[in-house]
C-alpha positions in Angstrom: 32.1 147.6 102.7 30.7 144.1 101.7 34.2 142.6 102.9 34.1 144.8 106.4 30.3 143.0 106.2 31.3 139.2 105.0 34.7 139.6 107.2 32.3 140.4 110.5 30.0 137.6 109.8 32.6 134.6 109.5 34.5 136.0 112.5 31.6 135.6 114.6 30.2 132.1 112.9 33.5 130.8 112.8 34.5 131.8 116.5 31.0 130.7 117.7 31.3 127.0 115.7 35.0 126.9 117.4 33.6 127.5 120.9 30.5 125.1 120.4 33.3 122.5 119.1 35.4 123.1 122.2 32.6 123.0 124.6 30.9 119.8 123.1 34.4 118.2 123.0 34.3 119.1 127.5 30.6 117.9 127.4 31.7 114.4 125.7 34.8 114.3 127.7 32.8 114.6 131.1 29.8 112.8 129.4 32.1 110.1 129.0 33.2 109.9 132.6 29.5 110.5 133.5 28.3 107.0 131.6 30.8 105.3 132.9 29.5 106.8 136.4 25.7 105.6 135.4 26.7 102.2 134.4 28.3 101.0 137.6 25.3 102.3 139.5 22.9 99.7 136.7 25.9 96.7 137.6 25.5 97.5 141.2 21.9 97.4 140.8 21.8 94.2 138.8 23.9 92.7 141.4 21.4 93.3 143.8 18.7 92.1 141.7 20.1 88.9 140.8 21.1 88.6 145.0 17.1 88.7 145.3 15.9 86.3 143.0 18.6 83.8 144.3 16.9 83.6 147.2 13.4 83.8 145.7 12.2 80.1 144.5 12.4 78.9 140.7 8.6 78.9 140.3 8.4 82.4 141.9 11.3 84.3 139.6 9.2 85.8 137.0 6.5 87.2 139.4 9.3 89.0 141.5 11.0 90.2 138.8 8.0 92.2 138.0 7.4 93.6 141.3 11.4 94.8 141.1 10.9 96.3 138.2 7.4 97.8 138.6 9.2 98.9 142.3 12.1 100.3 140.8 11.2 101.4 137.2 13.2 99.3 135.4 13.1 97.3 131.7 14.2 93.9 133.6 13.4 90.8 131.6 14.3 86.8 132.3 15.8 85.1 129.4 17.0 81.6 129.0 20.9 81.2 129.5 21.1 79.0 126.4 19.1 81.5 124.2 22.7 83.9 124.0 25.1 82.7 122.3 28.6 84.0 122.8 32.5 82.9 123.2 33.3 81.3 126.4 35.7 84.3 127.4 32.5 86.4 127.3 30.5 83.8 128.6 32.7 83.8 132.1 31.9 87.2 132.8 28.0 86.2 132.9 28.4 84.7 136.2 31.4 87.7 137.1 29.9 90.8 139.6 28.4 92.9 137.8 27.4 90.7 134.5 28.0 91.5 131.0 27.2 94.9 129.5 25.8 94.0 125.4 24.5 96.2 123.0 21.8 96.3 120.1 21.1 98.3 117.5 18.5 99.8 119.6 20.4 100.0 123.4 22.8 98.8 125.5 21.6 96.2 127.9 23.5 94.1 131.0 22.8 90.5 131.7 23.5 88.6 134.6 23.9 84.9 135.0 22.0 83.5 138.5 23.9 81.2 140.7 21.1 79.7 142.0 19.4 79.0 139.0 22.3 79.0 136.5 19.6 78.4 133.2 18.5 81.9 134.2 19.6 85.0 132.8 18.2 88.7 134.3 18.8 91.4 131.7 18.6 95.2 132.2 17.8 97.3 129.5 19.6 100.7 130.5 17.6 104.0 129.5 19.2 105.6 126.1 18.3 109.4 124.9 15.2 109.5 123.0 15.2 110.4 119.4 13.0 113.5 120.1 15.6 114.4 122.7 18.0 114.3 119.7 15.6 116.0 117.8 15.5 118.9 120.2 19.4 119.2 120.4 19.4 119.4 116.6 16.3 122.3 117.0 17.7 124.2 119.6 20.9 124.5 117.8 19.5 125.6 114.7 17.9 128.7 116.6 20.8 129.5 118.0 22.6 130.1 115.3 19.8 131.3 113.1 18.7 133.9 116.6 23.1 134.9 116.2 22.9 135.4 112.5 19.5 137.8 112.9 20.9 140.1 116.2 24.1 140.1 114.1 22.6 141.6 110.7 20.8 143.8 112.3 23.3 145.2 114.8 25.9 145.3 111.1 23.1 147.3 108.8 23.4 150.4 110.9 26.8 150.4 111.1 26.8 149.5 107.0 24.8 152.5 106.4 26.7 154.6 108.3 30.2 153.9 107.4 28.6 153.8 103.7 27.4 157.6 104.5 31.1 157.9 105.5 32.7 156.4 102.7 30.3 158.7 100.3 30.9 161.9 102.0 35.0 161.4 101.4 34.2 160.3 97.8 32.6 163.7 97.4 35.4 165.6 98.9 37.8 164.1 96.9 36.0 165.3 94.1 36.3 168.9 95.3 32.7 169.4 97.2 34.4 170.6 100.4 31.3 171.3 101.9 30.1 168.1 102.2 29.3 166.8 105.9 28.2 163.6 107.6 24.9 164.3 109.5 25.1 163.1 113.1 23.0 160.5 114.8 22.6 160.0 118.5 21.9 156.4 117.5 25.1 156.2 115.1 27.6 153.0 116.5 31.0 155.5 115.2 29.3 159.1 116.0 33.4 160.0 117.0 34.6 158.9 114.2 31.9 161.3 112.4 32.4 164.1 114.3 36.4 163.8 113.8 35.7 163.4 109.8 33.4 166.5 109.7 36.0 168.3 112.1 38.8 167.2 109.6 36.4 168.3 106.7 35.9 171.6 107.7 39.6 171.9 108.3 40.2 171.1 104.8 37.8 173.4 103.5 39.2 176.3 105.5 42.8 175.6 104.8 42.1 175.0 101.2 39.8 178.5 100.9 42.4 180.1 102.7 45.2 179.2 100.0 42.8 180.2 97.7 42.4 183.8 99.2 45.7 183.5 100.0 47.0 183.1 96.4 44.4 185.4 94.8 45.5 188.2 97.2 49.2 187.6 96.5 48.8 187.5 93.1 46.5 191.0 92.8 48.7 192.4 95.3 52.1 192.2 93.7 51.4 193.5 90.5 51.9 196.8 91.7 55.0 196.3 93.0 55.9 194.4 90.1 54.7 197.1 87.9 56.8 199.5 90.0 59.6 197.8 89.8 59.9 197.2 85.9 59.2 201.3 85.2 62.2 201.6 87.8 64.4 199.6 85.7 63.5 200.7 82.4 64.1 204.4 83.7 66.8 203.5 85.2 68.3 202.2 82.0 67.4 205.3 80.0 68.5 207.8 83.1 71.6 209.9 81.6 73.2 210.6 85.3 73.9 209.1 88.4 71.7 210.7 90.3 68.8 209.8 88.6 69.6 206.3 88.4 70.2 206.1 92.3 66.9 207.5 93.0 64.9 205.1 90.6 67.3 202.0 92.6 66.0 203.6 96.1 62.6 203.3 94.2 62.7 199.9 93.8 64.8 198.6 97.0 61.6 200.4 98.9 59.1 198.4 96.5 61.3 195.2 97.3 60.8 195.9 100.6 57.2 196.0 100.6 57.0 193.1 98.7 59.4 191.3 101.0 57.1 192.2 104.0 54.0 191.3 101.9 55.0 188.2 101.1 56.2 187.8 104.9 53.1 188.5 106.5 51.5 186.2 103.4 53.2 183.0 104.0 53.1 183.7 108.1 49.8 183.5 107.9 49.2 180.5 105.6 51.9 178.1 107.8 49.9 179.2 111.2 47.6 176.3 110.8 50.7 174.1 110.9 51.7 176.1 113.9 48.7 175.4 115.7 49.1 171.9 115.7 51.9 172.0 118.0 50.6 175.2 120.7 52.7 175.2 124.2 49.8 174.5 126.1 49.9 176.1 130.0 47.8 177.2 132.9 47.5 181.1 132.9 45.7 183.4 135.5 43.5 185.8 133.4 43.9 189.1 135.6 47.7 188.5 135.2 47.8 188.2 131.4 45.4 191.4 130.8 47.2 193.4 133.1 50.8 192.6 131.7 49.4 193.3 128.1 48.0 196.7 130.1 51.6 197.3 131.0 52.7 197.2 127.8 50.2 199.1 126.0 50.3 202.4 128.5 52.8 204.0 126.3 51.0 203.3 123.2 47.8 204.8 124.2 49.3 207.5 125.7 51.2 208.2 122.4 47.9 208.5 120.5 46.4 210.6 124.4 43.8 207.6 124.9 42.4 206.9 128.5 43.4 203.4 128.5 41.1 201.8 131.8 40.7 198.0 132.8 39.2 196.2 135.4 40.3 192.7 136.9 38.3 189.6 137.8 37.2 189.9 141.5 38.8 186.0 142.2 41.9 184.4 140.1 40.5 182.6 137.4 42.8 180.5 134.9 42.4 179.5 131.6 44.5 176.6 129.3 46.0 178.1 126.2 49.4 179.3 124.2 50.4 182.3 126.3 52.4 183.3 123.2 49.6 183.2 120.6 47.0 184.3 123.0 49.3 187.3 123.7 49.6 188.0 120.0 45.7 187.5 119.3 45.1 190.5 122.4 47.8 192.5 121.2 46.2 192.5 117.8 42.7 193.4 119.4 44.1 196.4 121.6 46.0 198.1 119.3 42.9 198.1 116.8 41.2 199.5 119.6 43.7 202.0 120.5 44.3 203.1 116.6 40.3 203.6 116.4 39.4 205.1 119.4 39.1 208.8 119.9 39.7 209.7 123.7 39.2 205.5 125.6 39.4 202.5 125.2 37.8 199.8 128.3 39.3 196.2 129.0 37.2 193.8 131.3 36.9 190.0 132.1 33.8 188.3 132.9 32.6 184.7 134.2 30.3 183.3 131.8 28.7 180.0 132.4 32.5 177.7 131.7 34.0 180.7 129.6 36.3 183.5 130.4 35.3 186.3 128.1 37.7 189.5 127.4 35.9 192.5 126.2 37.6 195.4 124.8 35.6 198.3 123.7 36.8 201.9 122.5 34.8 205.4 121.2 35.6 205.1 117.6 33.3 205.1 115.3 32.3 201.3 115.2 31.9 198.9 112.8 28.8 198.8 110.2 27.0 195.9 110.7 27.0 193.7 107.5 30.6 193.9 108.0 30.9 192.4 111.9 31.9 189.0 110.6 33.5 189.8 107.2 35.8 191.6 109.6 37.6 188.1 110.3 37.8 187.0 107.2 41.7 187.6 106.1 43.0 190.1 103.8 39.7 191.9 105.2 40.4 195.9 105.6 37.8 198.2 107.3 40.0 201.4 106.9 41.0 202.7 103.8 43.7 205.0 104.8 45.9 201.8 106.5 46.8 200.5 102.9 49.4 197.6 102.4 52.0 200.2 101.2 52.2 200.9 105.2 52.5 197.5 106.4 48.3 196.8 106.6 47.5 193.7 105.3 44.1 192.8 106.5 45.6 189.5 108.8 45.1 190.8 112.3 41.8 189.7 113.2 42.2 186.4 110.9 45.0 185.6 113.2 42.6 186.3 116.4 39.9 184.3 115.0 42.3 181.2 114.0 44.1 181.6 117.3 41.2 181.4 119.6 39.4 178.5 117.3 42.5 176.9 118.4 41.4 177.7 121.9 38.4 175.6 121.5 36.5 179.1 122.0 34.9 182.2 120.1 35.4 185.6 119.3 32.5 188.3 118.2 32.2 191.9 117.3 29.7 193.9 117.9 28.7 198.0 118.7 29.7 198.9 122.4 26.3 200.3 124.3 29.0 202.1 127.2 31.1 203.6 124.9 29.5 203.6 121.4 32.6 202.2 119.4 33.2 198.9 118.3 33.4 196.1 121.0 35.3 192.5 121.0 34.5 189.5 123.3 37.5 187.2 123.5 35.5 183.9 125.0 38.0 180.7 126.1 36.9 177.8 128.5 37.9 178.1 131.8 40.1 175.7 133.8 38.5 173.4 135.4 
């Protein structure tokens, strides 16, 4: 965190020194074009100055040099030609257009020797940047940098703290507190990046609770099998005739099977979170999808004499989604309904707000009510009587719930008020 920090800060000092260097050095450049500009405009001026008092008489020259200067603002002074002493290359350009352009310690100065009156000298002190001015520059620069350095912290503290909230929260997970979450802020610089973390949490802590059930199940499940199994062999080593022996092996191929279809249904289950990371996403038209899985349910329910009625969306209506899994998670959910129901079962869709809900209801005898959300919990069995032995494993309304979180949407239970039984609302967004 203190290099992100550190790192941040130099990159913006260091940029911002660079781009005050470069704009300085296009300042001086132009600066230097800009003096150059200024002091022709001063030789001009002299020029015109000395034109004056060449034609202005000897005794009058100091007395209209101060009216030019007082007219014109200028630091204009008459000095003695022999007071400057200087080599007699320099000493040409006195009397040149333009005069000589000197310098002190304190300014720059031109002086210009007059024709008229050659022992006279007109010097022009030019105007130089004040050492407040200087002073300013220096000032000014100071609070810009000191004004970056302040919006900069305090834009980086948030962001410290919350990438520090960050950075604790997957310290915590890693040490197996799976439950651990980054509280949201509207106000939080990386509130995406929290939301995916917490997403990615809580698909850690499912996947990981799942295994969990997963392997707990397995393990209570095939002992009996197991157990099975071993009095099958040692019988079948201590069986005196064949016929024995062949029916304690068609014991055991039948407890293999189970276990084969266990462990089946076991590890088809655990790989579906892989599965949904890759679902065949398409546009499907709702009335279309229920009344296909209608089709194919008509046998069923008359098998087991239930009225099996549905009733389509008045418009077309379409929602995005796996047509396989979402098949697989009605299927599941209809022939519950038709197993538990005792003379109909009632399939509808219905417009709510930007979902598509499916409801399926039926006349059985419900579901308690401490047990509505259990019910989705895997390796969860309401019945009794449909025991693993018969292929039952508890996963079928797992599976919905997983398949329609995929969905981005929600499924409930609750008791149907038409028909008394249990009811089921499939909700997925709509299309758009």
């Amino acid at each position: 965190m203190k290099k992100l920090f550190i790192s941040i800060i130099f990159a913006v000092f260091g940029s911002l020194f660079f781009i005050s260097w470069g704009v300085d050095q296009f300042i001086a450049k132009h600066s230097d074009e800009s003096e150059y500009s200024d002091t022709l405009i001063y030789e001009n001026l002299i020029e015109g100055i000395s034109a004056e008092l060449n034609n202005t008489p000897e005794p009058q020259l100091s007395q209209r040099l101060t009216l030019l200067a007082k007219r014109f603002s200028l630091d204009l002074t008459l000095e003695s030609t022999s007071a400057i002493a200087l080599p007699p290359a320099l000493f040409k350009q006195l009397s040149e257009k333009g005069g000589l352009l000197l310098a002190s310690e304190k300014q720059a100065y031109l002086v210009k020797q007059l024709t008229t009156f050659p022992q006279h000298l007109v010097k022009l002190h030019l105007p130089t940047a004040s050492e407040e001015d200087q002073q300013l520059n220096v000032f000014l620069t100071a609070i810009l940098y000191l004004g970056v350095g302040i919006i900069l912290i305090l834009w980086l503290l948030p962001l410290a703290q919350r990438l520090y909230l960050l950075t604790q929260a997957a310290e915590l997970i890693g040490k197996g507190e799976k439950n651990v979450r980054v509280k949201l802020s509207r106000f939080s610089y990386i509130s995406l990046l929290e939301s995916r973390f917490n997403q990615m949490a809580y698909q850690i802590e499912k996947l990981m609770a799942d295994n969990k059930l997963l392997a707990r199940s397995l393990s209570h499940d095939i002992r009996t099998p197991m157990s099975c199994l071993r009095f099958g062999i040692d019988a079948a080593l201590e069986a005196n005739d064949v016929e024995s022996k062949n029916n304690y092996l068609k014991r055991m191929e039948l407890e293999l099977s189970r276990m084969e279809d266990m462990t089946s249904a076991f590890l088809s289950y655990a790989s579906m979170e892989r599965q949904g990371v890759h679902l065949n996403v398409t546009k499907i038209e709702v009335n279309q999808l229920i009344s296909t899985l209608c089709q194919d349910f008509k046998s069923l329910a008359q098998q087991h004499n239930i009225s099996f009625e549905y009733k389509d969306l008045v418009n077309e209506e379409y929602i995005s989604g796996d047509l396989y899994w979402l098949n697989r998670a009605l299927q599941n959910l209809i022939t519950n309904a038709i197993h538990y129901a005792k003379s109909r079962v009632f399939i509808r869709a219905k417009i709510s707000h930007k979902n598509i809900n499916i409801i399926i209801e039926d006349d059985g005898k419900g579901i308690e009510k401490e047990k509505l959300t259990a019910i989705f919990d895997p390796f969860v069995k309401l019945d009794p009587n449909r025991s693993r032995e018969q292929g039952h494993f508890g996963l079928g309304l797992a599976i919905c719930h997983k398949v329609v979180d995929w969905h981005h949407g929600k499924i409930s239970a609750s008791q149907s008020t038409s028909l008394k039984g249990a009811k089921f609302i499939l909700s997925i967004p709509r299309e758009c």
